[in-house]
C-alpha positions in Angstrom: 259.4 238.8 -66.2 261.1 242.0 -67.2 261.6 243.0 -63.2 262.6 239.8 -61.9 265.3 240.0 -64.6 266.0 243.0 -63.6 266.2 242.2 -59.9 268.5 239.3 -61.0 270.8 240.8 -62.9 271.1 244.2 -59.4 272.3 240.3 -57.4 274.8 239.6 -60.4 276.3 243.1 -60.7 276.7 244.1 -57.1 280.4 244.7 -56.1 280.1 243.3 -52.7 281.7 239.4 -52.2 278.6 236.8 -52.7 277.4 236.0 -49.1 274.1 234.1 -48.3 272.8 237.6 -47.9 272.9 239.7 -50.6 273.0 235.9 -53.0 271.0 233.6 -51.4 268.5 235.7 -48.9 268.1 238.3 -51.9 267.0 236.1 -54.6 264.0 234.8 -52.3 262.6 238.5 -52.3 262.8 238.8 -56.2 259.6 237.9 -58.2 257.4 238.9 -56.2 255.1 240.8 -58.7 255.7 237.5 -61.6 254.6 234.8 -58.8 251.4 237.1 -58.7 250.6 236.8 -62.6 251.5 233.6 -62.5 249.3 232.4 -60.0 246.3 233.8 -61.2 247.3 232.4 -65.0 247.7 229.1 -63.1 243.9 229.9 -61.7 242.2 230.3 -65.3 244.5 227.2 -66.7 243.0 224.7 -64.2 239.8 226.4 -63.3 238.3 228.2 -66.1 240.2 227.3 -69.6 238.7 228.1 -72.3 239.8 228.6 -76.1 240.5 232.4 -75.8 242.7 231.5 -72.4 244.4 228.1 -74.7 245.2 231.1 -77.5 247.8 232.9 -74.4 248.5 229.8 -73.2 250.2 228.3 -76.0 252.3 231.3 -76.4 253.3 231.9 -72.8 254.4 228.2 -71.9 257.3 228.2 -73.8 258.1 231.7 -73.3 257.7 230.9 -69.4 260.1 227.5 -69.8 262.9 230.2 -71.8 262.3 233.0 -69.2 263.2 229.9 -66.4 266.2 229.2 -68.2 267.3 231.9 -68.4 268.0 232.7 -64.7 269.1 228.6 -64.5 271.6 229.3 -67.0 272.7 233.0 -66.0 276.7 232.6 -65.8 277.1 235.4 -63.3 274.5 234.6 -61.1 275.4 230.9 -60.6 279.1 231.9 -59.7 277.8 233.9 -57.1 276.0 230.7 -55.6 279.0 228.9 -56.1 280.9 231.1 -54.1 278.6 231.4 -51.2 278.0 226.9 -51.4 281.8 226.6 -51.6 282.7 229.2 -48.5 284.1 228.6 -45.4 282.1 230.7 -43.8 278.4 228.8 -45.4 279.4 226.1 -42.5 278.7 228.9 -40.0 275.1 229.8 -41.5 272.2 228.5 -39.4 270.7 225.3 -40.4 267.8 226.7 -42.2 269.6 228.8 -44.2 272.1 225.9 -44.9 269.5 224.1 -46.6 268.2 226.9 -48.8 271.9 227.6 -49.9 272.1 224.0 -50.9 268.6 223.9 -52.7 269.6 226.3 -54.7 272.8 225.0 -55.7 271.3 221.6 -56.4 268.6 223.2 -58.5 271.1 224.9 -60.7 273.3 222.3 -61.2 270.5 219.8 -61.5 269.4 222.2 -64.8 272.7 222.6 -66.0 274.5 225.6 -64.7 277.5 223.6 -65.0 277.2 222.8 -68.9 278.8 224.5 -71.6 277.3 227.4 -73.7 276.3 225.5 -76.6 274.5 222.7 -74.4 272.8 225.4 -72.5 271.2 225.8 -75.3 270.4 222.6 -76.5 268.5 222.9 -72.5 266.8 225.8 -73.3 265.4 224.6 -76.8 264.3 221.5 -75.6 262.7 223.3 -72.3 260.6 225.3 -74.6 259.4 222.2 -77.1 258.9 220.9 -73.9 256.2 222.9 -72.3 254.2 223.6 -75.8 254.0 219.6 -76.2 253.1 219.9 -72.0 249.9 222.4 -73.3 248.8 220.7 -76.1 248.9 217.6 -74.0 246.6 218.9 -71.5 244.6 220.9 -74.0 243.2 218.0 -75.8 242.8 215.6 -72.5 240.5 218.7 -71.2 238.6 218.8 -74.4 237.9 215.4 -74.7 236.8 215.4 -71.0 234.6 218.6 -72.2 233.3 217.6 -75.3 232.6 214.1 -75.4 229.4 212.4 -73.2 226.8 209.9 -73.3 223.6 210.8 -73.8 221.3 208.9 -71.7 217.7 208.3 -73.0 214.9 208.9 -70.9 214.1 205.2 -71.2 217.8 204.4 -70.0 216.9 206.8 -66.8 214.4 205.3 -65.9 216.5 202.3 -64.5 218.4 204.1 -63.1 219.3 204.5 -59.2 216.9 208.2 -58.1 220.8 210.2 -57.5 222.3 208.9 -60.3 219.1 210.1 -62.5 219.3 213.0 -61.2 223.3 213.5 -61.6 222.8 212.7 -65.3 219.7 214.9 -65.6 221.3 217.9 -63.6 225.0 217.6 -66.5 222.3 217.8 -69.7 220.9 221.0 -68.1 224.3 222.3 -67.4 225.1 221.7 -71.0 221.5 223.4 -72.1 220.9 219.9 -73.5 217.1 217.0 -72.7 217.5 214.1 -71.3 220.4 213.3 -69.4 223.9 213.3 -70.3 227.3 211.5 -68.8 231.0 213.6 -68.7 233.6 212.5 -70.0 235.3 212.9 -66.0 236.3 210.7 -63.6 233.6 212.1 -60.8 230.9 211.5 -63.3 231.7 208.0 -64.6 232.8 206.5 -61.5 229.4 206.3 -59.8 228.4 205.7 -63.2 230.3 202.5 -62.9 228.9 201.5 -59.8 225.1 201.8 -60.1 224.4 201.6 -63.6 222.5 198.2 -64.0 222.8 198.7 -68.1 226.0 196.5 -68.8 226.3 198.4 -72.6 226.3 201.3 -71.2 228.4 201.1 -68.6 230.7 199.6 -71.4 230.4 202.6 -73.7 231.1 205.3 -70.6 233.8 203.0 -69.7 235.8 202.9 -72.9 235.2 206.6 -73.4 236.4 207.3 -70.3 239.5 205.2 -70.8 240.0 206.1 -74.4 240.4 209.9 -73.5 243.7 211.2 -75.9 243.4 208.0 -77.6 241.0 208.5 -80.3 242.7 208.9 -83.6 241.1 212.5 -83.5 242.5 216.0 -83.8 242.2 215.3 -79.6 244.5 212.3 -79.7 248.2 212.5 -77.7 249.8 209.4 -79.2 251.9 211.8 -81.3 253.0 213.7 -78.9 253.9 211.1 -76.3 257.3 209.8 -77.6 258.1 213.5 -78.5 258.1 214.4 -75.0 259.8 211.1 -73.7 262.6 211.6 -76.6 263.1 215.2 -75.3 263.1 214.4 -71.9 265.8 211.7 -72.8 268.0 214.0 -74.7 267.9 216.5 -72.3 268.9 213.7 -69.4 272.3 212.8 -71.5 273.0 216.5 -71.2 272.4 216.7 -67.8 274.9 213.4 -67.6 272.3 211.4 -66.4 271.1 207.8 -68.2 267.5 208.6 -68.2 265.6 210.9 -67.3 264.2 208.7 -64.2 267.4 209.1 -63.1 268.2 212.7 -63.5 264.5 213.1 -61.5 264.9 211.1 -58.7 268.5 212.1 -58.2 267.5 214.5 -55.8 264.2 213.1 -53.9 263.7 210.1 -51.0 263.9 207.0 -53.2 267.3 208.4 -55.0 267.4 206.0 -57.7 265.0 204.4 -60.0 265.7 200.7 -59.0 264.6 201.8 -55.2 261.4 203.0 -56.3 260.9 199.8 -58.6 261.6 197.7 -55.6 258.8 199.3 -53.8 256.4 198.7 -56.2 257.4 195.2 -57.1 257.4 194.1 -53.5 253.5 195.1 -53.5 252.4 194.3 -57.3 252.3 190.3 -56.7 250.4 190.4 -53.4 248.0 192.6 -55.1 247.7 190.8 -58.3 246.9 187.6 -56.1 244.3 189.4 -54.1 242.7 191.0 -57.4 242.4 187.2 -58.5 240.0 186.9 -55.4 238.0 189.4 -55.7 237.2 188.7 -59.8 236.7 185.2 -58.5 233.3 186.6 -56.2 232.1 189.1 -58.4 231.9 186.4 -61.1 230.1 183.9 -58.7 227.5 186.7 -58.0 227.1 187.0 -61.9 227.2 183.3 -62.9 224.1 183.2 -60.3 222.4 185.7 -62.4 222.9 183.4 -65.0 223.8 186.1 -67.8 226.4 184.5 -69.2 229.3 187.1 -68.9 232.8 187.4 -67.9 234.0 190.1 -65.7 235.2 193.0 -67.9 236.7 196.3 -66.6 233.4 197.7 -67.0 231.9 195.5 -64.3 234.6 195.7 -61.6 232.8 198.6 -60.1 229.4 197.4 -60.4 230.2 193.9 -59.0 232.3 194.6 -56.7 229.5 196.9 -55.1 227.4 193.7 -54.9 230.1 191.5 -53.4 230.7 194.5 -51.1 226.5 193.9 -50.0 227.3 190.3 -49.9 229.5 190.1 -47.5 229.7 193.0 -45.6 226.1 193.9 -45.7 227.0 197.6 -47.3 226.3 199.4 -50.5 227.4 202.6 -51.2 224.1 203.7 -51.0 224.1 203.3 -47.5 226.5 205.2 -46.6 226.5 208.2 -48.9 223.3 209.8 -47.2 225.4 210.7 -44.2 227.9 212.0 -46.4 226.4 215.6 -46.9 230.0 217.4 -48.2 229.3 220.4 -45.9 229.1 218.4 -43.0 232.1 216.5 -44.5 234.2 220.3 -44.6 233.3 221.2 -41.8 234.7 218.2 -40.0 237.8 218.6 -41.3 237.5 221.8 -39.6 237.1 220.3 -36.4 240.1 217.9 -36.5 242.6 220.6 -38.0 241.5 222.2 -34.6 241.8 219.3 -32.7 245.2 218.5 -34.2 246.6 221.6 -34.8 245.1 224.1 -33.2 243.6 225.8 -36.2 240.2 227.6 -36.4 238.4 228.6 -39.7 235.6 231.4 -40.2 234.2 232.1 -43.6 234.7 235.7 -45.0 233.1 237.5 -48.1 235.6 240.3 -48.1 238.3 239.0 -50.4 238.0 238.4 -54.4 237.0 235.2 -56.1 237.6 234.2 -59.4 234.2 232.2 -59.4 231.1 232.2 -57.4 231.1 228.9 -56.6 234.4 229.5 -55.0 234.5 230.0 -51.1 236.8 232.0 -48.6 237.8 231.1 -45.0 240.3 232.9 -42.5 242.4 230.7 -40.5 243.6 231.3 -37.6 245.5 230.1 -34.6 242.4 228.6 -32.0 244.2 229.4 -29.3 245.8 233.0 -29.5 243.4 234.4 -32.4 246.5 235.3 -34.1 246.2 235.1 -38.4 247.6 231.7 -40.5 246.2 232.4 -43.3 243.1 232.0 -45.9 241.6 228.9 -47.5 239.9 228.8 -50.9 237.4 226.2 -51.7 236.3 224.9 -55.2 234.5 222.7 -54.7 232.2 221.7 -58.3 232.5 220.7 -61.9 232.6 223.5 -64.6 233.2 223.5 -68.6 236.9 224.3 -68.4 238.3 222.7 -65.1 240.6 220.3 -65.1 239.0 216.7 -63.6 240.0 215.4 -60.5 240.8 216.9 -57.2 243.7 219.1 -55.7 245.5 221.8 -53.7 247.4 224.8 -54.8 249.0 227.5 -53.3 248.4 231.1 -54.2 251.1 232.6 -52.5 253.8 230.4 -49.6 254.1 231.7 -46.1 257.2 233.0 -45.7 258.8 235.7 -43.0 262.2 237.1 -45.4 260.3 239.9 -46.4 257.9 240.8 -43.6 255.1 238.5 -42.1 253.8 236.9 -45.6 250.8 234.6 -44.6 249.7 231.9 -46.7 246.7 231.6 -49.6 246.0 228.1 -50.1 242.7 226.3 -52.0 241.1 223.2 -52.7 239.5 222.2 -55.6 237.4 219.5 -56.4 234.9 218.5 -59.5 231.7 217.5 -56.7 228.6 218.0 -59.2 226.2 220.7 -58.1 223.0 219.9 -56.9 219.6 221.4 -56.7 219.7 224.7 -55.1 218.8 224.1 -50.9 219.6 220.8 -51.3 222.9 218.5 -49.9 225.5 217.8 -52.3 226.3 213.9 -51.0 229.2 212.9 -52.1 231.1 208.6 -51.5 232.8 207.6 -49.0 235.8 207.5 -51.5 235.4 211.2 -51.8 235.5 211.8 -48.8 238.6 210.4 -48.5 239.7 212.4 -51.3 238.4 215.8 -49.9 240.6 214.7 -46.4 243.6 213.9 -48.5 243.5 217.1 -50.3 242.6 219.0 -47.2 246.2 217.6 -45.9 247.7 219.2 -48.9 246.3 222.3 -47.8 246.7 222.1 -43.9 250.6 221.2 -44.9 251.0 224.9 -46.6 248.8 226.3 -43.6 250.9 225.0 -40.9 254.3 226.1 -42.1 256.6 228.2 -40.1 259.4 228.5 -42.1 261.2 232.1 -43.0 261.8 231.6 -47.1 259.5 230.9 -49.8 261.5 228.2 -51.8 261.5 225.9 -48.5 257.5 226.7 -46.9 254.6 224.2 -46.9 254.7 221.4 -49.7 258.1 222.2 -51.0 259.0 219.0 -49.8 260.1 215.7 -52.5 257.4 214.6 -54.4 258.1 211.6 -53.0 257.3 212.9 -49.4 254.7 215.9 -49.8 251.7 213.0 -50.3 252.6 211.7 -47.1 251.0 214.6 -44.9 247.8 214.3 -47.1 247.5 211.0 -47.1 247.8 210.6 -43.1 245.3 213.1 -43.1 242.9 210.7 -44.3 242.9 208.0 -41.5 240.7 210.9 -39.2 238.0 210.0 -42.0 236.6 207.3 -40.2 237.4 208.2 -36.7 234.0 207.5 -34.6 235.2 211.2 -33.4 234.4 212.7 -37.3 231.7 210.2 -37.9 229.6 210.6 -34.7 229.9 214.7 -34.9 230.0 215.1 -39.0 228.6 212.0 -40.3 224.5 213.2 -40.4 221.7 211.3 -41.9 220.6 214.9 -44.3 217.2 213.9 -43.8 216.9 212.8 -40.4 219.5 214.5 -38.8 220.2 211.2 -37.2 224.5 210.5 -36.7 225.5 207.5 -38.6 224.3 204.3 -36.9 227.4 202.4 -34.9 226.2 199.4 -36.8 226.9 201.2 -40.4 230.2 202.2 -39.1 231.0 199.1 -38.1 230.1 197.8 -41.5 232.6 200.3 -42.9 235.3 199.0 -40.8 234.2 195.5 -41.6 235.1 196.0 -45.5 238.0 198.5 -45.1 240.2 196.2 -46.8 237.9 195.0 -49.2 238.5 196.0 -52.8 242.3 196.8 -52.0 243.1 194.3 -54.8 241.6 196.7 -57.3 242.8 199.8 -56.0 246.2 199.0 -55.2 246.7 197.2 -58.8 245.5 200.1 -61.1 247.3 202.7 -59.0 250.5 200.5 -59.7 250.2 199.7 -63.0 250.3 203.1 -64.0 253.5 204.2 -62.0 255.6 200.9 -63.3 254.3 202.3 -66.8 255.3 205.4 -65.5 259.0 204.5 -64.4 259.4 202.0 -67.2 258.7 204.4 -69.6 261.2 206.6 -68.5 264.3 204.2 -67.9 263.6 203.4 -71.7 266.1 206.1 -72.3 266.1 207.5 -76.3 264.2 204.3 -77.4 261.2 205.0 -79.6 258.2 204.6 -77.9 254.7 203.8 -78.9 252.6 204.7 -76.3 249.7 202.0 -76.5 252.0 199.2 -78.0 254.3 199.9 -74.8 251.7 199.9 -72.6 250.3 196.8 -73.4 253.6 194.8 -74.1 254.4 196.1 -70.4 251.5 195.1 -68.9 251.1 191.6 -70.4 255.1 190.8 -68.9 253.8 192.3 -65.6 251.0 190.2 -65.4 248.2 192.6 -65.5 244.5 191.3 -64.6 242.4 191.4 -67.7 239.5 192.9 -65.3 241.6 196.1 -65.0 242.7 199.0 -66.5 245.7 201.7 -65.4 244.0 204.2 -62.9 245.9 206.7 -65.4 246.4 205.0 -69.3 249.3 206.6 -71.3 247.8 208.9 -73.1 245.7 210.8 -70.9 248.3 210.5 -68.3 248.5 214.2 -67.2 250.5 213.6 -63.9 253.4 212.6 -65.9 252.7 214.6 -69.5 251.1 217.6 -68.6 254.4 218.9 -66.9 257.8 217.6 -65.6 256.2 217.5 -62.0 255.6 214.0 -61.3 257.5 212.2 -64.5 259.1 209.4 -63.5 257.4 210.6 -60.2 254.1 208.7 -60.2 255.8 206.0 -57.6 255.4 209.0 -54.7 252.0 208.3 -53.6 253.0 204.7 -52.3 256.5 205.7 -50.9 254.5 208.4 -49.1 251.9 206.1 -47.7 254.3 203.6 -46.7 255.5 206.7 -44.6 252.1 207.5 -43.8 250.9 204.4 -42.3 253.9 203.5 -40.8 252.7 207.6 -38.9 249.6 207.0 -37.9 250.7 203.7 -35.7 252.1 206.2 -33.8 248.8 207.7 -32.9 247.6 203.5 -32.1 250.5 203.3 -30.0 250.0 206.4 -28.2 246.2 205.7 -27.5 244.4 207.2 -30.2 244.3 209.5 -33.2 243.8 212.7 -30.9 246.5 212.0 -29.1 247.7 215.6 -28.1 251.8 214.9 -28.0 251.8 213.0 -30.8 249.7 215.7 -33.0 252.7 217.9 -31.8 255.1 215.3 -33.1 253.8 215.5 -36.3 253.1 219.7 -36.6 256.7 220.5 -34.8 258.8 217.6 -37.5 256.4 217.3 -40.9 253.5 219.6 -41.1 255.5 223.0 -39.9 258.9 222.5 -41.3 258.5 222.9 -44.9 261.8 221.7 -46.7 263.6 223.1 -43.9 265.1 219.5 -42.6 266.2 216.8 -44.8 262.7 214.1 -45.7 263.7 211.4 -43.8 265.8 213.2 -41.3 262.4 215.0 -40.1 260.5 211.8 -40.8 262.3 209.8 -37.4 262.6 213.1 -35.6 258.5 212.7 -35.4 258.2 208.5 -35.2 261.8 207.9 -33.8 262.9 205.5 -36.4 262.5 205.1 -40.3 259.1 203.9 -41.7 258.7 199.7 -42.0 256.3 198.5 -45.3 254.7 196.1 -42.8 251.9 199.1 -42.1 251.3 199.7 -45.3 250.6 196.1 -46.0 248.8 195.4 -43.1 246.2 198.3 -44.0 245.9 196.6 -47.6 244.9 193.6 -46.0 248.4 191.9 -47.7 250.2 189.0 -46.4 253.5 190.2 -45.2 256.6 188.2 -43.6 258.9 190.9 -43.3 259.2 194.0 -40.7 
C-alpha cells in the first residue's frame, strides 16, 4: 500500500499539464506489487479461512476500505482527471482510451471526489465500518456452514440412495467423525433434498440450511444487517443519491431501480402461477401415498423429483452416471475450442495454493501462441466459502508489456473415493459451464488496460457471457462426445437426452420464484432508504404483499445473504443474473437462427463484440453490435416455459 501511494502521489506532483498519458495511462501501471498481495489474501479468504487468517482479516478490511479512500478522495490526483475528462484534446483520444478516461472519472465522482473535506470523511468512516461489518458477515455465515451438520445414524443410512450414503459417509471421515454426517452447504443439502426418503430429516437439514446467520447465536447476522443497510443509506445522501439502489445502479445497464423492478415484476406473476402447478402434482403424488402431508419447502425437491419420473420418465439418478465431472471439464474444453479457438494442456510447473487445485495453459488452437493459465478448484474443504465461482488472479492487459491472464474456477464438488468418478447433477453441470463462461470471458479478452479487461463489465451484463455459456450443456455435440456412462463407457442414450429435453422447462416455477424473491428482497431492501430495518420481520412482511408460495423459500434468505452483505459487489445488484439472461437468451437465438450453436460466424460475433472487448465499448452498445438489435424478454420467457404476449 505504501508504493502504490507512492506511485500516486509521483502522478499528483509531476509538473507536466495532466494528459491521458502521464494521468490516465500512468495510473493503470501503479499497484502492481498491492494487486499481487491482494490476490493471494483474496485466495486464503475464499479458499482456506481459517481463524488465524479471520485474526488479519479483521484488521486489514478496514484498513484496505481507508487505503481505497484514500486515492478516491486524493484532491490533487482527481484534478488531474478532471483536467484530462474536461480537455479538448480528450475528444481526440482513441475510443478505448476514451472510455477508460471516463471510467475513471465516473468512479471518482461516483465515491465522492466531488464532496467537501468534512464529508470525505464521513465516506471514509463509513467505508471502514463498512467492510468490518462485510467480515464479520461472512465470518459467521462460513462458520455456521463449517460447524453445524446433521449427523446421520447408521440406521438412517441405510435408507438411503447407495451415493447419497456414501456422500454422507465420505463428510464424517473428512471431519474424523462415525457414521455419516450432512454440511451445513448448499452442495451437500441439495441432493440431500432430493433423495432423502426420511421427511424429518430432510426437514431438519432443511431448516439448518435456511436458518444459517439466523440462529440467535454468537453466529447470528440479524445485528449486523440494518447496520450495514443504515450505512449504506447514509453514505448514499452524501453521495446525493436517495438510496443506495440508486447511487448503485446509477452507473450500470438497468440505470435506475424502477427498471430493474420492472423486470422482475413482469416475470414474478407468471412464475408464481406456474409454481401453483407444480405444488398442485407433487401433492397429487403424495395424497396417493396417503401420508397425510402438505407440501412444505422441505419436500419441493424431493417431489418434484418424482413428478419429474412421472411425467417425463427421468430421475436424477439417471442421468448423473453420465455426468463424470472430468468428462464434464473436459468438454468444456472442447467447445471453448470449437467456439473460440482456445486449447488447454495441463501443466505441473506453476505453484498451487492446494493440492487439490489444478493448472492448465491456454492457448490459441490455431497459432500455438499463449492466452493464458486456468486454475481449477474444484472440492469442498473446512474453510471455503460454499457455492461456485470465477476469480481472476491477475487481468490481461498490454499497457505495460504483454500481461497474460490467471483466471480459476472454484467449486465445492465433494471428493470421492480415490480412482473413482466424482458424478456430479445435471444442475452442476450447468453450474460448472456457467462458471467456466466467467472464466473463458477473462481468457478471451484483448483489451490494452487492466481497469477495462475480461469481466469488468456491469454487473448487470458480466452474467450474461456465463450464462450463454450454458446452453452448449446439452448440445447432442457435448453430450454424445462428453456425456459417458463411467461404468460402461457407453455415450448417453438418445432416448435419455431426449428425456432431458422433454422436462427442460419443468421445475422453472421453483427456480425462477426463489431466485426472484431474493433480488425483490434485495432491491426493496435497499430503496428503504434510512428506515430501520429488521431483517426477518422485513422479509416476511415483503414476501406475504408479494405473494410468495408457502412451498418456497428465498434461494438467498436475509441473513445469510452474502451476495449482497459480504461486500458492496452485488447490493442492490442481485437483479443482474435475470437482466443478463434476458440478454443471454435473446444471444443464443442467434446461434438457432444461424443453424446451430457451432455456428462459426456467429461464435465470431460473439468473441469480436462480448467475450474479447472487456469494458472497452459501452454494454448495450456492444450487445447489438453482436445480435444487431437490443435483447426482447420473449426468449427468456419462452425458455421458462412462460406465457408471453409481448415481443
Amino acid at each position: 500500500m505504501a508504493e502504490d501511494s507512492l506511485e500516486i502521489q509521483k502522478i499528483v506532483e509531476q509538473k507536466d499539464p495532466p494528459s491521458f498519458e502521464n494521468t490516465i495511462a500512468a495510473l493503470e501501471k501503479t499497484g502492481s506489487s498491492l494487486n499481487r498481495v491482494i490476490n493471494v489474501y483474496s485466495v486464503w479468504s475464499g479458499n482456506m479461512n481459517s481463524e488465524e487468517f479471520q485474526t488479519i482479516e479483521t484488521e486489514m478490511q478496514p484498513k484496505l476500505a481507508a487505503f481505497v479512500d484514500n486515492i478516491m478522495q486524493n484532491e490533487g490526483l482527481f484534478k488531474r482527471i478532471e483536467a484530462v475528462y474536461k480537455s479538448p484534446k480528450s475528444s481526440s483520444i482513441v475510443k478505448e482510451q476514451r472510455r477508460l478516461l471516463d471510467k475513471y472519472y465516473d468512479d471518482f465522482v461516483l465515491n465522492g471526489a466531488k464532496l467537501n473535506s468534512a464529508d470525505k470523511a464521513k465516506v471514509a468512516a463509513i467505508n471502514q465500518k463498512l467492510a468490518s461489518l462485510f467480515t464479520k458477515f461472512s465470518q459467521n455465515l462460513l462458520a455456521d456452514e463449517n460447524d453445524k451438520f446433521l449427523a446421520i445414524s447408521d440406521s438412517e443410512l441405510a435408507k438411503m440412495p447407495e451415493d447419497l450414503k456414501e456422500a454422507l459417509l465420505s463428510a464424517a471421515k473428512d471431519k474424523k467423525l462415525k457414521g455419516g454426517i450432512l454440511a451445513n452447504t448448499r452442495s451437500a443439502i441439495e441432493p440431500f433434498l432430493t433423495f432423502c426418503p426420511e421427511r424429518g430429516l430432510r426437514e431438519k437439514a432443511w431448516r439448518m440450511f435456511v436458518n444459517r446467520g439466523d440462529n440467535g447465536d454468537q453466529n447470528d447476522n440479524n445485528a449486523i444487517i440494518p447496520q450495514i443497510l443504515a450505512l449504506r443509506a447514509e453514505r448514499a445522501k452524501l453521495f446525493g443519491y436517495p438510496t443506495h439502489a440508486h447511487w448503485k445502479l446509477s452507473n450500470k445497464m438497468a440505470k435506475t431501480p424502477d427498471k430493474a423492478m420492472d423486470l422482475l415484476l413482469a416475470v414474478w406473476q407468471p412464475a408464481v402461477a406456474r409454481v401453483k402447478e407444480e405444488v398442485a402434482d407433487m401433492q397429487a403424488i403424495a395424497n396417493s401415498e396417503k401420508l397425510g402431508i402438505k407440501i412444505e419447502p422441505w419436500d419441493y425437491r424431493y417431489y418434484a423429483e418424482k413428478v419429474r419420473k412421472a411425467k417425463y420418465d427421468l430421475d436424477e439418478s439417471q442421468i448423473k452416471p453420465y455426468l463424470d465431472l472430468e468428462k464434464m471439464r473436459e468438454g468444456m474444453f472442447w467447445m471453448a475450442g470449437q467456439l473460440f479457438d482456445l486449447k488447454f494442456d495441463q501443466i505441473n510447473d506453476v505453484p498451487k495454493f492446494h493440492p487439490d487445485v489444478r493448472v492448465w495453459k491456454v492457448t490459441k488452437g490455431s497459432t500455438g501462441a499463449l492466452v493464458g493459465l486456468w486454475y481449477f478448484d474444484p472440492y469442498a474443504r473446512e474453510g471455503k466459502r460454499s457455492g461456485a465461482w470465477m476469480t481472476a488472479y491477475r487481468e490481461q492487459s498490454k499497457n505495460n508489456g504483454d500481461v497474460k491472464t490467471l483466471v480459476s474456477n472454484n467449486s465445492n464438488f465433494l471428493k470421492g473415493k480415490a480412482n473413482e468418478p466424482v458424478l456430479i447433477s445435471l444442475d452442476d453441470a450447468n453450474t460448472l459451464f456457467h462458471e467456466f463462461g466467467h472464466a473463458l470471458h477473462g481468457l478471451c479478452s484483448n483489451v490494452t488496460y487492466p481497469k477495462l479487461s475480461g469481466t469488468n463489465v456491469a454487473t448487470d451484463y458480466v452474467e450474461f457471457p456465463s450464462q450463454i455459456l450454458e446452453r452448449w450443456l446439452l448440445t447432442p455435440e457435448i453430450l454424445n462426445r462428453f456425456a459417458v456412462h463411467y461404468q460402461t463407457k457407453q455415450p448417453i442414450p438418445k432416448e435419455l437426452v431426449q428425456k432431458i429435453e422433454n422436462a427442460s422447462k419443468f421445475n422453472q416455477g421453483f427456480a425462477t420464484v426463489e431466485y426472484l424473491a431474493s433480488a425483490l428482497i434485495d432491491m426493496k431492501l435497499h430503496l428503504a432508504g434510512d428506515k430501520p430495518i429488521n431483517a426477518d420481520q422485513f422479509e416476511k412482511v415483503e414476501l406475504t404483499k408479494l405473494g410468495m408460495p408457502d412451498e418456497i423459500v428465498m434461494r438467498h434468505r436475509t441473513p445469510q445473504f452474502a451476495h449482497i452483505f459480504a461486500d458492496d459487489g452485488y447490493s442492490a445488484g442481485y437483479y443482474s443474473y435475470l437482466w443478463s439472461d434476458v440478454h443471454s437468451a435473446d444471444a443464443f437465438e442467434a446461434f438457432t437462427e444461424a443453424g446451430g450453436p457451432y455456428d462459426k460466424a456467429v461464435a465470431k460475433r460473439l468473441l469480436d463484440h462480448v467475450f474479447s472487448v472487456g469494458g472497452t465499448v459501452e454494454e448495450s452498445e456492444g450487445y447489438k453490435a453482436f445480435r444487431g438489435k437490443n435483447p426482447s424478454i420473449a426468449a427468456l420467457m419462452k425458455n421458462r416455459g412462460f406465457p408471453y404476449n409481448g415481443k
